[in-house]
C-alpha positions in Angstrom: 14.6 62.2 35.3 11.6 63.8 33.5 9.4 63.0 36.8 12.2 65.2 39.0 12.1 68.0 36.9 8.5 68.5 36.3 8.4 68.5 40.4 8.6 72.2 40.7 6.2 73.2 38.2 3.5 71.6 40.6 2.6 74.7 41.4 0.8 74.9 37.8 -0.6 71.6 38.8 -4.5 72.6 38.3 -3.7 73.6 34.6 -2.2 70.5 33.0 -5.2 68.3 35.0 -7.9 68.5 32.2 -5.2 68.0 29.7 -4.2 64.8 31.1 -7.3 63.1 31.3 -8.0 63.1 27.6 -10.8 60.0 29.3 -13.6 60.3 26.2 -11.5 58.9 23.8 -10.8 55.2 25.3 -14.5 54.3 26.0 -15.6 55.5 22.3 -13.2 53.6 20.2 -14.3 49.8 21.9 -17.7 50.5 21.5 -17.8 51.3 17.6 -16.0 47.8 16.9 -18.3 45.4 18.4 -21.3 47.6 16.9 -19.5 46.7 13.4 -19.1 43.1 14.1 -22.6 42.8 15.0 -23.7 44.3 11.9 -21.9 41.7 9.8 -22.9 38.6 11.8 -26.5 38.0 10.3 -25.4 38.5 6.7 -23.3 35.8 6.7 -26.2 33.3 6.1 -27.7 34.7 3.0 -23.8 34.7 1.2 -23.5 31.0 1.9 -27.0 30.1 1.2 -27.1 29.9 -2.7 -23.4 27.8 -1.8 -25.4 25.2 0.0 -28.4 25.0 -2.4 -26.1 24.2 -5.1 -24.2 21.5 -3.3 -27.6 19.7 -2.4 -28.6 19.6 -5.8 -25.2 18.0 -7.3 -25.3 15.7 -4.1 -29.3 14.5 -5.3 -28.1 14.0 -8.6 -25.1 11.9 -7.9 -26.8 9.5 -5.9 -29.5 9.3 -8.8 -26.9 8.2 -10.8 -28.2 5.0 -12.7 -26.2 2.8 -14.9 -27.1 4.7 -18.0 -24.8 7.0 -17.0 -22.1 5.0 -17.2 -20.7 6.2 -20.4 -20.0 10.0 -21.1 -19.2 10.5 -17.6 -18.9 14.2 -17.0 -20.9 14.4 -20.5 -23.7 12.8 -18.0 -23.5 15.3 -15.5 -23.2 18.4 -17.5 -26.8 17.7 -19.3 -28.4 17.1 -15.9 -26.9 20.3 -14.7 -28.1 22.2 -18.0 -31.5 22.4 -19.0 -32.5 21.3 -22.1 -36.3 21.5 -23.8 -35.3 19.4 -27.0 -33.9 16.3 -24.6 -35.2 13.1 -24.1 -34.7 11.2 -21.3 -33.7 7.3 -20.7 -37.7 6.7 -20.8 -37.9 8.2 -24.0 -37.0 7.2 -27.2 -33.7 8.5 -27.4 -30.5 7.0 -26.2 -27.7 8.3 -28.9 -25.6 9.6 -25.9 -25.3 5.9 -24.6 -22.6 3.6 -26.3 -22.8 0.1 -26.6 -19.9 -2.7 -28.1 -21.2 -5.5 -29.8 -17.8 -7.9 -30.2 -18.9 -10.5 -32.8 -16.7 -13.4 -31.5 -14.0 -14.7 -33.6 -14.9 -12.3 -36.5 -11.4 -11.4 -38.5 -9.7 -13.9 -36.4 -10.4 -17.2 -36.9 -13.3 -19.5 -37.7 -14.4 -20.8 -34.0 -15.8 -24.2 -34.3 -16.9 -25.8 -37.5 -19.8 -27.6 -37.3 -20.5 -31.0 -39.9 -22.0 -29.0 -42.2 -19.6 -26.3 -42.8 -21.5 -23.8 -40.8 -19.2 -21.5 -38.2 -19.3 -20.6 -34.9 -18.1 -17.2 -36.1 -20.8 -16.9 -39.2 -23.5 -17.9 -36.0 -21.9 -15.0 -33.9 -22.0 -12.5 -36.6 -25.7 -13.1 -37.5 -26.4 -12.9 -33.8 -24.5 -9.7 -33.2 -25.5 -8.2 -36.2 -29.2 -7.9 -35.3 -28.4 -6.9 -31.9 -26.6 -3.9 -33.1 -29.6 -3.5 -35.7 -32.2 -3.5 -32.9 -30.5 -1.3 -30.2 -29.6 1.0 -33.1 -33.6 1.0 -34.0 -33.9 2.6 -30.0 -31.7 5.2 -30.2 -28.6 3.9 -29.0 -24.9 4.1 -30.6 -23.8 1.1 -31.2 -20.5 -0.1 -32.1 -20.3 -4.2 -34.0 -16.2 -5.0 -33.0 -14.3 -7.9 -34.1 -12.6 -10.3 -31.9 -9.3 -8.3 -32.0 -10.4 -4.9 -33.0 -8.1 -2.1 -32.9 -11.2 -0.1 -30.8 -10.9 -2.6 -27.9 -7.7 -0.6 -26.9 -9.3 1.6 -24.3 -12.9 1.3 -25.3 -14.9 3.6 -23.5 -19.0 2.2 -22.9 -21.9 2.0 -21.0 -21.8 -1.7 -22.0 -19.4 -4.4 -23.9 -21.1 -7.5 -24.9 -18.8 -10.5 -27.0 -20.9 -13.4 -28.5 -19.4 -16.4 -28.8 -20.5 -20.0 -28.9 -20.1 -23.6 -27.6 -19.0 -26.7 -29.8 -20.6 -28.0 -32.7 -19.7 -31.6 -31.2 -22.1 -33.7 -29.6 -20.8 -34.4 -25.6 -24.1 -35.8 -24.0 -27.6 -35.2 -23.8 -26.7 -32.2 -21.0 -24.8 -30.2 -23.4 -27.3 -27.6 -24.2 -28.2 -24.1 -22.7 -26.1 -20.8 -22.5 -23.6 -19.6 -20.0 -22.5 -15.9 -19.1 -19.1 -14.2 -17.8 -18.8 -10.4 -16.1 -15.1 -8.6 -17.1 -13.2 -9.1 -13.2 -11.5 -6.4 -14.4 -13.7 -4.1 -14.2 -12.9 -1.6 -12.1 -16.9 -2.0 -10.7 -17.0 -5.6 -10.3 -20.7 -5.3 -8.8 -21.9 -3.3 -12.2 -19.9 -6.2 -14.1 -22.0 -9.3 -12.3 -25.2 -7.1 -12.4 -25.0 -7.1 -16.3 -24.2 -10.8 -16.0 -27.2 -11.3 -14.3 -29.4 -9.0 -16.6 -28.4 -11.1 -20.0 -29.1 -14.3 -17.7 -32.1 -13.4 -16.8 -33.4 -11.4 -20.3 -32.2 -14.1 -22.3 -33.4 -17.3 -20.2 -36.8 -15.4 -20.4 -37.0 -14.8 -24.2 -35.4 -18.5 -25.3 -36.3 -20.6 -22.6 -32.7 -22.3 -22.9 -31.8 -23.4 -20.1 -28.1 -22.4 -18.3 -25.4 -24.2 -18.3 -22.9 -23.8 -15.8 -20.0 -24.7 -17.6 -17.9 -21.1 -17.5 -14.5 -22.1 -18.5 -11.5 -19.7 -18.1 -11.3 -18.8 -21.8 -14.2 -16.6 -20.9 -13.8 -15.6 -17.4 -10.5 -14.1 -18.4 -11.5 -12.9 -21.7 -8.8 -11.3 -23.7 -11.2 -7.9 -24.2 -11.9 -7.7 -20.6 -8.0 -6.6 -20.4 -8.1 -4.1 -23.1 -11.1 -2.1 -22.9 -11.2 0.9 -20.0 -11.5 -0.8 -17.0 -14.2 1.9 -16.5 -16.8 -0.1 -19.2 -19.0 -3.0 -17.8 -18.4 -6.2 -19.7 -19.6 -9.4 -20.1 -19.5 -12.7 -22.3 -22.3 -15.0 -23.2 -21.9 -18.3 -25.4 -25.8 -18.2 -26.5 -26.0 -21.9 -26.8 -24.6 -25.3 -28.4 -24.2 -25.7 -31.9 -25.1 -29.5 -31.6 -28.3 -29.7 -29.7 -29.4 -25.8 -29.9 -28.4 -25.6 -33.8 -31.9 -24.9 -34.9 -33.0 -22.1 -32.6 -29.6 -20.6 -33.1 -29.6 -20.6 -36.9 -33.1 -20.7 -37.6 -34.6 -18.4 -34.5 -31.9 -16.3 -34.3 -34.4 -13.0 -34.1 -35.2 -14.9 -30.9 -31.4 -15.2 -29.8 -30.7 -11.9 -30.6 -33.3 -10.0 -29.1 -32.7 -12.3 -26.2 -28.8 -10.4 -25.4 -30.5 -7.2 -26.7 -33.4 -7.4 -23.7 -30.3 -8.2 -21.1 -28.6 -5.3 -22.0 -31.6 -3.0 -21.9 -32.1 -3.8 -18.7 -28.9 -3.3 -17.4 -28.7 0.5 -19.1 -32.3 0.7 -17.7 -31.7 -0.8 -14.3 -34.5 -2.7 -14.4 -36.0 -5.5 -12.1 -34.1 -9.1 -12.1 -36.3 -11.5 -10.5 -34.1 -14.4 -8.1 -32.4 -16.8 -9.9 -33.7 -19.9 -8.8 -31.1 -22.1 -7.5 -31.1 -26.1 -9.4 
């Protein structure tokens, strides 16, 4: 309809022409836009970079993650993330952010085995743990002495859990002497568990010159503690020798026997070196 009637008016045709062709404005309009775009493209970079450079330095740090950093978790990260001039680190001598469990075996329990002479496994194991605590105390590190069924287990949260324990005061034959060592299955890291097996093996073979015994029964393979502490905590067991045939170097050396578990779990917090354990 509005193209019939505007047919006479033809006539006025050259007048409405420039007024129709309003041409400038559609080629301006496109042309600002990209011009905008382009602008913004190379800035992009220089936003995300200080993004990137952080993630690269949290990535570096997690995968220097040793097992000294086992305990304290996020307490770990944090004072690797924030400078500290007053710090020390592992290779220095302080270690109070590290915590270690000492379980002296049967202590408020029961007696463990009574040897001839009224001595007890558990008098042996508290001696033993005693100066362990003592001596990893001495290097800085917390250290908690637990009894066999201490309240603490529930939970316990550590960059290691060591229980001493051990074997009968009977004689069985001319074999029965030597140590033997069990890593917690329940951990939730069953390769950290075995590698702190292998570091009191190895630390404490070294320092007593006992030799092992492979005798691991399942009263220590399933070790009560293993079930109560956080699955989170390495843990392992050691029975540190016979009280028959080793009776003397465990009551009479037992500096030796101590410092023996103590060197094991040094080098477990330390992740040190184990040399191959030669096969018998």
């Amino acid at each position: 309809m509005n193209i019939a009637e505007t047919g006479p008016e033809s006539e006025n045709g050259p007048e409405f022409t420039p007024e129709t062709t309003p041409a400038p404005e559609t080629p301006v309009e496109p042309r600002v836009e990209p011009r905008k775009e382009m602008r913004r493209r190379p800035r992009s970079p220089r936003v995300f970079l200080p993004a990137l450079i952080t993630a690269m330095v949290v990535a570096t740090i997690f995968v220097a993650f040793t097992p000294n950093s086992f305990s304290g978790g996020i307490t770990q990260l944090n004072a690797l993330l924030t400078p500290d001039a007053n710090s020390v680190g592992v290779a220095g001598s302080s270690h109070t952010s590290i915590k270690v469990g000492i379980v002296a075996g049967h202590l408020g329990n029961d007696s463990g085995t009574v040897c001839d002479n009224g001595t007890t496994e558990q008098e042996v194991n508290l001696k033993i743990a005693t100066i362990i605590q003592q001596r990893l105390i001495a290097l800085g590190f917390e250290t908690d002495l637990l009894k066999e069924f201490d309240p603490r287990l529930q939970g316990y949260r550590a960059a290691v859990l060591v229980s001493i324990h051990n074997d009968s005061c009977k004689y069985i034959n001319d074999q029965a002497t030597g140590f033997k060592v069990a890593a917690a299955m329940s951990s939730h890291d069953t390769q950290l568990a075995d590698r702190l097996a292998a570091c009191l093996r190895d630390r404490y073979q070294r320092t007593t010159n006992l030799p092992w015994h492979d005798s691991v029964t399942n009263d220590m393979s399933f070790y009560h503690a293993f079930n109560e502490i956080d699955p989170s905590t390495p843990a392992a067991i050691i029975e540190t020798g016979f009280l028959k045939l080793d009776y003397d170097l465990l009551t009479n050396n037992t500096n030796q026997v101590a410092t023996g578990v103590a060197n094991g779990i040094i080098c477990f917090i330390n992740n040190e070196n184990i040399a191959p354990t030669a096969t018998p």
